[in-house]
N, C-alpha and C positions, 0 to 999 in steps of 0.2 A: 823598285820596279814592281810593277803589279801582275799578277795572273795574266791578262790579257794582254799587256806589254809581251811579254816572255811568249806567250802564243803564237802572236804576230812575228815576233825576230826566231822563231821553230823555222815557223813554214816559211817564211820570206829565204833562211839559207836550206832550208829542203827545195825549195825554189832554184834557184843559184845553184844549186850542187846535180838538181836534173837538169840544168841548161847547160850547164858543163860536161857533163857527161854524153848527152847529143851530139854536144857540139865534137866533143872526142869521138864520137862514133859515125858521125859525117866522114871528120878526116881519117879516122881509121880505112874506112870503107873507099874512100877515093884512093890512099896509099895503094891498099891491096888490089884493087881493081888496076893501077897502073901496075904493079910486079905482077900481076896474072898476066892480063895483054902482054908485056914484055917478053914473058916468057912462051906465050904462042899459045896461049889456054885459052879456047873459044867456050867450053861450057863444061859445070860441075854438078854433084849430084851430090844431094845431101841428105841423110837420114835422119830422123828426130826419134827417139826415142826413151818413153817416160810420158808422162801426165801433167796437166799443167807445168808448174814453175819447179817440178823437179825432175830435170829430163836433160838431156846431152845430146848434144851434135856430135 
């Protein structure tokens, strides 16, 4: 297998592995959006805090 081979099959399941994870975060977000309505929860408030990609809800 060559340098470029081995490139190519990186990114193709770096690929695969964010389409999967979307796709989990689609359904995550439908699930919870149904147990919110069910439980009578019209609206939330959420705080970010931190800087770029090291920060918490």
């Amino acid at each position: 297998m060559n340098d470029l081979t081995q490139v190519n099959d990186f990114y193709a399941q770096m690929l695969e592995a964010q389409q999967r994870a979307a796709e989990r975060r689609v359904e995550t977000r439908a699930a919870l959006l149904a147990e919110l309505c069910a439980l009578g929860v019209t609206s939330i408030k959420v705080h970010y805090e931190g800087y770029g990609a090291s920060g918490n809800v």
